[in-house]
C-alpha positions in Angstrom: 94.3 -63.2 93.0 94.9 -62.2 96.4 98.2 -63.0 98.6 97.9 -64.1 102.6 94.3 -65.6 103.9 91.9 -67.2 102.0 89.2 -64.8 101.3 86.5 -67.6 101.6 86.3 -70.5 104.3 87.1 -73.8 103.2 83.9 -75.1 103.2 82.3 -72.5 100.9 85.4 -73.1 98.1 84.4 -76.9 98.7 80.6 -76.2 97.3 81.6 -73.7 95.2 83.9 -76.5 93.4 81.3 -78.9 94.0 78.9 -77.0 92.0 81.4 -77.7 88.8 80.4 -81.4 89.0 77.0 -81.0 87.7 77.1 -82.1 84.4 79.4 -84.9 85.9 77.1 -86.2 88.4 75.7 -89.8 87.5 79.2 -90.5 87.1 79.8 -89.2 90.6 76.8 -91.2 91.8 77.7 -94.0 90.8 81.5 -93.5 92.5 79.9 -93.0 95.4 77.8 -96.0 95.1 80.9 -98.1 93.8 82.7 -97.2 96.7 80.7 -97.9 99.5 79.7 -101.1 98.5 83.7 -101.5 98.4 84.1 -100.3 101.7 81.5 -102.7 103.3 82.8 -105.6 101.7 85.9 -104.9 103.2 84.4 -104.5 106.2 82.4 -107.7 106.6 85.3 -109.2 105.1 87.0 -108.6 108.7 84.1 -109.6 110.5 83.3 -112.9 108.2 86.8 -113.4 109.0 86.2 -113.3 112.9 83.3 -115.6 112.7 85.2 -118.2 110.8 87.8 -118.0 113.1 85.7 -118.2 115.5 84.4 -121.2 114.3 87.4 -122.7 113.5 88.4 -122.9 117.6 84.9 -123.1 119.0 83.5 -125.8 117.1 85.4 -128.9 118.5 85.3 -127.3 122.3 81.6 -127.5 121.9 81.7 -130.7 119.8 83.6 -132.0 123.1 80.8 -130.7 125.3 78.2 -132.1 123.3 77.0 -128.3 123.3 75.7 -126.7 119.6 77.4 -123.1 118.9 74.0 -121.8 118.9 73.8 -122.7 122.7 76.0 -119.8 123.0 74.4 -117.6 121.0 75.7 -117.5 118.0 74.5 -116.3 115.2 73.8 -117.8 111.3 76.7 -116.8 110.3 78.7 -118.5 113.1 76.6 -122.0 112.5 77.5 -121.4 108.6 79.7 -124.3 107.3 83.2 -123.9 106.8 83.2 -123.9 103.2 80.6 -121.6 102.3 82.2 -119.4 105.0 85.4 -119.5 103.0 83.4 -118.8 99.4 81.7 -115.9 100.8 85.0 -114.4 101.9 86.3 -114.9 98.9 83.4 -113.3 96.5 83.8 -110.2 98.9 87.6 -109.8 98.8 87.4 -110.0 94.7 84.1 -107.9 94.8 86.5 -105.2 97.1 89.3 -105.2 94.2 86.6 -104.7 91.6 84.6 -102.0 93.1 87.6 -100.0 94.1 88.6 -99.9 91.0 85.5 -98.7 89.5 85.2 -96.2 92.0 89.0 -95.2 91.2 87.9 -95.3 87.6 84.7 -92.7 87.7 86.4 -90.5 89.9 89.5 -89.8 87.9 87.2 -89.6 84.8 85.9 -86.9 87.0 88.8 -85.3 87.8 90.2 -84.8 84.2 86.8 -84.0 82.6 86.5 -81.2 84.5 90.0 -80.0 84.8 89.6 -79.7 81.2 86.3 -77.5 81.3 88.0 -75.3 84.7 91.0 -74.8 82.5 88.4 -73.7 79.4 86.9 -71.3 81.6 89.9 -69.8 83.1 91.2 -69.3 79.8 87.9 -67.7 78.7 87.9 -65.3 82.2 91.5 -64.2 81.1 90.3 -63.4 77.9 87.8 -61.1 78.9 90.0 -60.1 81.8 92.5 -59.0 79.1 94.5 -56.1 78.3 92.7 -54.1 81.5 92.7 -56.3 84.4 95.9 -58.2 83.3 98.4 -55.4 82.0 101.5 -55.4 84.8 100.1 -58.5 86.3 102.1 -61.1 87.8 103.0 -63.5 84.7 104.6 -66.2 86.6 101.6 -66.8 89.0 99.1 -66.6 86.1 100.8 -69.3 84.9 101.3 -71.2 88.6 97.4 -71.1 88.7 96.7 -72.2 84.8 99.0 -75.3 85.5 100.2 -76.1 88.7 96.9 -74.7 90.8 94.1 -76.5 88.5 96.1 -79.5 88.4 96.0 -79.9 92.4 92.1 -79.9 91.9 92.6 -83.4 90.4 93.3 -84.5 94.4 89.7 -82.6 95.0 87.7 -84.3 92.4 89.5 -87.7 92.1 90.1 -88.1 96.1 88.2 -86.0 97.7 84.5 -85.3 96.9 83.6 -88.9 96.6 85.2 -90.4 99.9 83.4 -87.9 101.6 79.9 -88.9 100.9 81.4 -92.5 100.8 83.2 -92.2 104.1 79.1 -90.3 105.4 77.2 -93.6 104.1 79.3 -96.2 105.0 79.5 -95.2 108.5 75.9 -94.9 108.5 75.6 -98.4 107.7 78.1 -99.0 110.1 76.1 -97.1 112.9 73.2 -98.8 111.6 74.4 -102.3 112.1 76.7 -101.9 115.2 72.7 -100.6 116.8 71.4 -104.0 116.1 74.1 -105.2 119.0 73.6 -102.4 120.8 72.4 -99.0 121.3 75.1 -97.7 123.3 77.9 -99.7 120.9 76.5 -97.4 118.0 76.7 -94.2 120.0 80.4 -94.7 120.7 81.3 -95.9 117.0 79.5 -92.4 116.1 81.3 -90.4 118.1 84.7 -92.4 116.7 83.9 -91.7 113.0 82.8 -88.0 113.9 86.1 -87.5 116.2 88.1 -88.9 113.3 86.4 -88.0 110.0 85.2 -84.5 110.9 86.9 -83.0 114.5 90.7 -83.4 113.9 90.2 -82.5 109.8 88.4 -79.7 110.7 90.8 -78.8 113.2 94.2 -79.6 111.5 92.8 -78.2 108.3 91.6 -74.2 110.0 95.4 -74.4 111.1 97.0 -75.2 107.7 94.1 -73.0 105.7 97.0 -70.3 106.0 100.0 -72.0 105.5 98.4 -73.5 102.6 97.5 -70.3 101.2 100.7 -69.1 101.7 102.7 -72.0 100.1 101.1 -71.6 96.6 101.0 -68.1 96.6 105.1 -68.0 97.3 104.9 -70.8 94.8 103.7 -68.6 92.0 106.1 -65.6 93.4 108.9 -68.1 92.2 107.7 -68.9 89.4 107.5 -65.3 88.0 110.9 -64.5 89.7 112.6 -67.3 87.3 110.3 -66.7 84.6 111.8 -62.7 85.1 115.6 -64.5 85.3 115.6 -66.2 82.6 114.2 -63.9 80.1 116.6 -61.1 81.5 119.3 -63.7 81.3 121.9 -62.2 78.7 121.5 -58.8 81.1 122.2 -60.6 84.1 125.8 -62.1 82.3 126.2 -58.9 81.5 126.5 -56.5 84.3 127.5 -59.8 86.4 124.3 -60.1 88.2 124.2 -63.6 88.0 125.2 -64.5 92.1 123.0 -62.1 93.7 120.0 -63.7 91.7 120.8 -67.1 92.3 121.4 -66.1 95.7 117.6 -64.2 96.0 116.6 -67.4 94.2 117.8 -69.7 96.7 116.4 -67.8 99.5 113.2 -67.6 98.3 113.3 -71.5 97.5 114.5 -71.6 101.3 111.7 -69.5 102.3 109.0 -71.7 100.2 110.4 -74.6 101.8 110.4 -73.3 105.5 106.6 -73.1 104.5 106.4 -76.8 103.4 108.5 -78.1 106.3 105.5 -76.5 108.1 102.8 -77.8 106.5 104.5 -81.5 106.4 105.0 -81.1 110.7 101.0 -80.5 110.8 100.2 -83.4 108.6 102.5 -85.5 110.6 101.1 -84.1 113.5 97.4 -84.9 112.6 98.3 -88.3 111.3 100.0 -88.9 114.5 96.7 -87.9 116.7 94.2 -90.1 113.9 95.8 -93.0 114.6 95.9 -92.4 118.6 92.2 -91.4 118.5 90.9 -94.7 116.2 93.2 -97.1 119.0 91.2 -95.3 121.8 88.1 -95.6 120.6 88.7 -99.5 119.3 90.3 -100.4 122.9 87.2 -97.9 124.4 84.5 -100.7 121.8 86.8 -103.6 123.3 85.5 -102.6 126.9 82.1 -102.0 126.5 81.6 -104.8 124.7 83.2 -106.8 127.2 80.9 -105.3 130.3 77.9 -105.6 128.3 78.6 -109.4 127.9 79.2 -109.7 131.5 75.7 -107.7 132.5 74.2 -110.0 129.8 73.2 -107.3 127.2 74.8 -109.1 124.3 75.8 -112.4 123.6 78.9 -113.8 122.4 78.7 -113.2 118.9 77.5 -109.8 119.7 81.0 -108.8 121.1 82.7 -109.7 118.9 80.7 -108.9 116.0 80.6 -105.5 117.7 84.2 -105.4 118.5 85.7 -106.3 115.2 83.3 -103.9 113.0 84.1 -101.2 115.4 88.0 -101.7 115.0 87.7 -102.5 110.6 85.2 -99.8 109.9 87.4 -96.7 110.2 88.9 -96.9 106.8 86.4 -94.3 105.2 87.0 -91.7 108.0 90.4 -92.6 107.9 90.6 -91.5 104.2 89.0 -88.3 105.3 91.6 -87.6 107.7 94.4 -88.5 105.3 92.7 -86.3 102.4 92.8 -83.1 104.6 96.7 -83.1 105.1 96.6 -82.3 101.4 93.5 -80.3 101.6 95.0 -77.1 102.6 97.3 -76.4 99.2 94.3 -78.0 97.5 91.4 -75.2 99.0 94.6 -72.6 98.6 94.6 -73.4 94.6 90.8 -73.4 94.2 90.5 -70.1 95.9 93.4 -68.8 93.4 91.6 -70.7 91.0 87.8 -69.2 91.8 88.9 -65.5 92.4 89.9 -66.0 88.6 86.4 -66.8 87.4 84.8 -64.6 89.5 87.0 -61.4 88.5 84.8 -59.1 87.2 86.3 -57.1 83.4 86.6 -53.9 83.7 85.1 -53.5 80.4 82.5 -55.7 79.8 82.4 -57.3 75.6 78.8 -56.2 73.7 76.9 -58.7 71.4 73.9 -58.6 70.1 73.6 -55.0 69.0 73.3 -53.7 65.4 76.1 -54.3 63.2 77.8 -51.2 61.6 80.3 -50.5 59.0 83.5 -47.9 59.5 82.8 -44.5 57.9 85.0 -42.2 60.4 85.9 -41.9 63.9 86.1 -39.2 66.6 87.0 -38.6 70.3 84.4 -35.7 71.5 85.9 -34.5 74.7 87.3 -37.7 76.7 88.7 -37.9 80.0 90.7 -41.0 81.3 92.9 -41.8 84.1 95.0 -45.0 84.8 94.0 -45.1 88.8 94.6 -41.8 90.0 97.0 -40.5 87.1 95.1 -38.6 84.7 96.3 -39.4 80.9 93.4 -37.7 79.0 91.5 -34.8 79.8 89.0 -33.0 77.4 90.6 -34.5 74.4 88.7 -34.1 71.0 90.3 -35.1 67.3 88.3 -36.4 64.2 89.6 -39.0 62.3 88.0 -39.1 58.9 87.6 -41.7 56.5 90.7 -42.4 53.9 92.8 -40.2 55.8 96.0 -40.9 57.2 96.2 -38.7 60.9 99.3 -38.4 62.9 99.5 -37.6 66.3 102.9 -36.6 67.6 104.2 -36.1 71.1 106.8 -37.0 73.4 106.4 -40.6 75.2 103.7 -40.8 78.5 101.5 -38.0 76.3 98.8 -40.3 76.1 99.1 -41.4 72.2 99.0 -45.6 73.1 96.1 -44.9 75.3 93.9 -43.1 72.7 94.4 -46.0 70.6 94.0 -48.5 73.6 90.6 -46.7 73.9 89.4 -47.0 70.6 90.4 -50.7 70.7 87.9 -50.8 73.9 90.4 -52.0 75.6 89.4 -49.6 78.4 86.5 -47.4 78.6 86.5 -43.3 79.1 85.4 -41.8 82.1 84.3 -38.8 80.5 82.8 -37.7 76.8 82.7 -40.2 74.1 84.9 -42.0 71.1 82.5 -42.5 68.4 82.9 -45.0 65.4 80.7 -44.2 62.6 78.8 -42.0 64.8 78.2 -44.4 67.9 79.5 -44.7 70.8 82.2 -47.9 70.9 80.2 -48.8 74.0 77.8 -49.8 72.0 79.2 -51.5 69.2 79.6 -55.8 69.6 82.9 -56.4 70.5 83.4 -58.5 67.2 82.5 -55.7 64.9 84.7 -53.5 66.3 87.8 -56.3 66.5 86.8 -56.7 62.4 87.1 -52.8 61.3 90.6 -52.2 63.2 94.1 -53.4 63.2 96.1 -52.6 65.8 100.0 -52.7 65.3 101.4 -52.2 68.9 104.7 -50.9 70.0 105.8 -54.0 71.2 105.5 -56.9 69.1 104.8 -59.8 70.5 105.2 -63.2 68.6 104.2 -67.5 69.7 106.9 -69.6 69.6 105.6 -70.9 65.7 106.6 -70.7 62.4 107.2 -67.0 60.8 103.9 -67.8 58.5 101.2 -68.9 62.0 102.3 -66.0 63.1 102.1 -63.4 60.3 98.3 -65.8 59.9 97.4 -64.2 63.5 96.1 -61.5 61.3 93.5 -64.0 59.6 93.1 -67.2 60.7 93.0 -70.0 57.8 94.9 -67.5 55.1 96.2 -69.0 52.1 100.0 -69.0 52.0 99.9 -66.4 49.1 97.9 -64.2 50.9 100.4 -64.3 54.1 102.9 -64.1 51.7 101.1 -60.7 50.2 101.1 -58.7 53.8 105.1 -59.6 54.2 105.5 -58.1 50.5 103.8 -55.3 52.1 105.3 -54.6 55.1 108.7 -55.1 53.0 109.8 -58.7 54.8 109.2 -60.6 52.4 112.7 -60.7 51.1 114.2 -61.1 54.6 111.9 -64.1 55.0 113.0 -66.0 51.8 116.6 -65.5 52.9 116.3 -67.9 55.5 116.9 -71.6 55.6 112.9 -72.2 56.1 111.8 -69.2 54.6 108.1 -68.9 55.7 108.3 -72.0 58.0 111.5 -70.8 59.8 110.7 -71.4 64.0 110.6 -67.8 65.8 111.6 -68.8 69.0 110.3 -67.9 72.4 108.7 -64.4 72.0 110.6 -64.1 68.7 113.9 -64.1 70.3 115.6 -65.4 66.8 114.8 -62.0 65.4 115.6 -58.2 66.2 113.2 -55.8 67.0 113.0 -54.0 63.7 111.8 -57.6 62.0 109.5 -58.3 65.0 107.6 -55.2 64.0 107.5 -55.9 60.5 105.7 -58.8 61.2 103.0 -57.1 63.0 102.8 -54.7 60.3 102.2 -57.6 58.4 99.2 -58.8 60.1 97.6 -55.6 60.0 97.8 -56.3 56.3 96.6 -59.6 56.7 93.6 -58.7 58.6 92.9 -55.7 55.9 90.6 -54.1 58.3 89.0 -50.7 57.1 90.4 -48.7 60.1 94.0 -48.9 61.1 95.8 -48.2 64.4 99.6 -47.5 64.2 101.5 -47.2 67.9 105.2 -46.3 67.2 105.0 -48.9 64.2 109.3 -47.4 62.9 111.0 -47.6 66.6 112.8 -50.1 66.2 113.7 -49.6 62.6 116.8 -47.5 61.5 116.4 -44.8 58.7 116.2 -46.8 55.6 114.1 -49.3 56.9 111.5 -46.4 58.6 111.2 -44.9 54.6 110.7 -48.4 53.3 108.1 -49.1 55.8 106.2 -45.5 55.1 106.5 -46.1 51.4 104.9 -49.4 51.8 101.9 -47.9 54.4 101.3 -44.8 51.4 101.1 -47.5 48.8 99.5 -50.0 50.4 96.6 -48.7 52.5 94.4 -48.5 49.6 91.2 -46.2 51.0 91.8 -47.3 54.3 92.1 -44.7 57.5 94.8 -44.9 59.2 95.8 -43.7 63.1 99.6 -43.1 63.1 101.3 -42.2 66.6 104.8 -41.9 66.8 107.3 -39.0 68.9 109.2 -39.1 65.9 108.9 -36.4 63.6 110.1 -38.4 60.3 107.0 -40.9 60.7 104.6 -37.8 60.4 105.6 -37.4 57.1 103.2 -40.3 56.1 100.5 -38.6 57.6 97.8 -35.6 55.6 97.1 -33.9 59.3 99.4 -33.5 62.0 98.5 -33.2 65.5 100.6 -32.5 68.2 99.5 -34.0 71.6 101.1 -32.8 74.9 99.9 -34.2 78.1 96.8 -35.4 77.1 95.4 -32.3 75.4 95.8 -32.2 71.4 97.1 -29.1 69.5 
């Protein structure tokens, strides 16, 4: 997710969300189809009109001459009669009504079909993005591109895609017929659906490609800013912050508007210039076809035929141009969009390989470094089975990262961490997600019920079971003192409850999950005295023969644990 310039041009994000379509694509085909026979009957509509209207004022003239229209050389449709003239006019305007709305139809079937799948796979690239790729990331622009970003792809799929083959065939046709008149006629209606359906798009859009990358990526930088303000909202009220962030808040609104006023001026600008550019070229048909009549190249009904499906048949390229003012924001979001999916983990997940059971678990001389700050460096402990280790040291030591890393939430860059004797590299993901709980330091809880979140730990438990882990984790009594009990609504990232309960409740899902091997980080921080010996009471008596990893910089925790390590910058004593 990069800020400034699109990485990629516009045309290779186009195939690249082209390529999505696939397992949409008779649908697509038969937009395209549905379309273009939409566009031509609105285009013979206009010239069917012309004849008719032409027939209308020529027939008693000639009537008067005792000349036939075909004297002139007018064509069959000219010499058709009035009232089948008037049918087939009819048939095609309610055949245009129809067809556009099937068109309309497939395409925004399309469009939500695969927003759903993008939005599955983005979802599925975060996950195996997360904890290492994502940890300090920008929240609020994950979220602009998970909501706001796909969404704007529905203008790609639904408006987009389609009119562009459409707009290519009908104009095809188009050159096609306009040939039949004349040669030099279909040259000049090329060049008109090329000036105005590719040059000034093209143009227009390499000038906004910036702009547009720049509007959604200060679009996203909002979002996390009030995402950021209203989360630190009581701290704000508190130290009377409150002015100079709604005063950043405003400018950066100002500045993200500044950016759309831009944008807006070029898609007036290019509007502006379309519609100059289809008058010239309609006026430029007029005149040709007017000097080819006089030097006898084409009859009557060949300029006007020629003139009038010049001057209607610019309503596909037209749609082009009028797509691309929204094109630029739309190519910005599917670049945010595809640098998601095509973010490579930094640790990739293992399936496949032989399943293994916990027996015991070591770190043999491991080395690892956030970037260039080294956390861990020739750091060896054994962890053996049924035993209850503490590691104790000062906060930035390194204890969460050990943990982190037997979680495989990173890799080491140096020695190995060995479950049951093999390296965790080598362990499927899933097995190793099964034998470990993980209580972090920060619990965080889904704005659900106190029970769908405590069930996090095991998904489909029995309320008796949920109820069980609470008992354990010695909230169960808390829990049954409120209004709801067990179906009492958390809040927002559990902002109904204090820290010390937030932490009990991921202590609770460790218990849920009743996996062999558990990791404590700092699981008493936020708990006073009496709550910290309640909590250790209930570990002792309920970890059964499990192992257990206990880290904490407070001395009081260790007293859970049968060996105590001391760990100081990165190296264990």
């Amino acid at each position: 997710m990069q800020g400034g310039k699109s990485r990629r041009s516009g045309i290779r994000i186009m195939g690249q969300l082209i390529g999505l379509v696939k397992p949409l694509l008779p649908v697509m085909l038969l937009a395209i189809v549905l379309g273009t026979v939409g566009y031509l009957c609105a285009i013979f509509l206009t010239i069917l009109a012309g004849y008719g209207l032409m027939h209308i004022l020529l027939e008693p003239v000639m009537e008067a001459l005792g000349l036939s229209l075909a004297s002139l050389g007018a064509g069959a449709f000219l010499q058709m009669e009035t009232q089948t003239l008037f049918i087939a006019l009819i048939v095609m305007a309610v055949m245009r009504g129809i067809l556009h709305y099937g068109e309309q139809y497939c395409n925004h079937f399309i469009a939500f079909k695969l927003l759903a799948i993008i939005r599955h796979k983005v979802f599925a690239a975060l996950r195996k993005l997360c904890p290492a790729k994502l940890e300090g990331r920008d929240k609020g622009n994950l979220i602009s591109i998970i909501t706001s970003d796909i969404e704007l792809l529905e203008v790609f799929y639904a408006h987009t895609i389609s009119p562009i083959a459409i707009a290519v065939l009908t104009s095809l046709v188009m050159i096609l017929f306009i040939g039949q008149i004349s040669p030099a006629a279909a040259i000049l209606a090329l060049a008109g659906y090329l000036a105005v359906g590719a040059v000034i798009p093209l143009f227009f859009g390499k000038r906004g490609a910036y702009k547009g990358m720049e509007f959604r990526n200060g679009f996203g930088d909002l979002n996390s800013f009030i995402l950021d303000s209203l989360r630190g909202l009581d701290e704000t009220i508190q130290y009377c912050q409150g002015e100079k962030r709604t005063k950043e808040m405003a400018e950066r609104s100002d500045r993200l508007g500044g950016v759309q006023k831009g944008l807006n001026r070029l898609e007036a600008s290019q509007r502006s210039v379309t519609n100059l550019v289809i008058l010239l070229f309609s006026f430029a048909m007029l005149f040709l076809m007017i000097t080819l009549r006089q030097t006898g190249s084409v009859d009557l009904t060949g300029m006007l035929v020629g003139t009038i499906a010049m001057m209607g048949s610019f309503g596909p390229v037209t749609a082009l141009a009028s797509l691309s003012n929204n094109l630029n924001q739309t190519l910005a979001s599917g670049e945010r969009v595809l640098a998601i999916l095509e973010e490579e983990p930094k640790v990739e997940e293992v399936s496949g390989a032989e399943s293994v059971s916990f027996a015991d678990a070591e770190a043999d001389n491991i080395d690892f470094a956030y970037e260039e700050e080294q956390i861990l460096k020739d750091y060896s402990v054994r962890i053996p089975k049924g035993k209850v280790i503490g590691i104790h040291g000062a906060s930035g030591s390194g204890k969460s990262t050990l943990l982190k890393l037997l979680m495989r939430f990173w890799d080491v860059q140096g020695g190995r961490l060995l479950i049951s004797g093999r390296d965790v590299r080598g362990i499927n993901t899933s097995d190793l997600r099964e034998m470990e709980s993980y209580v972090t330091q920060e619990t965080v809880l889904f704005h659900d019920s106190i029970a769908n979140n405590i069930a996090i730990g095991k998904p489909g438990a029995a309320r008796e079971e949920i109820m069980e882990a609470a008992k354990k984790a010695s909230i169960h009594d808390f829990i049954m003192s409120l209004p709801k009990g067990y179906d009492t609504e958390v809040g927002e990232l559990g902002d109904t409850l204090s820290g010390g309960e937030k932490q009990r409740i991921g202590i609770s899902r460790a218990f849920l999950h009743d996996a062999p091997f558990i990791l404590l980080d700092e699981p008493t921080s936020n708990l006073d005295s009496l709550n910290e010996g309640i909590i250790l009471k209930s570990l002792k008596e309920g970890k059964g023969d499990k192992t257990v990893l206990l880290v904490s910089h407070r001395k009081s925790t260790m007293n859970l644990a049968d060996v105590v390590y001391e760990m100081d910058n990165g190296r264990i004593s």
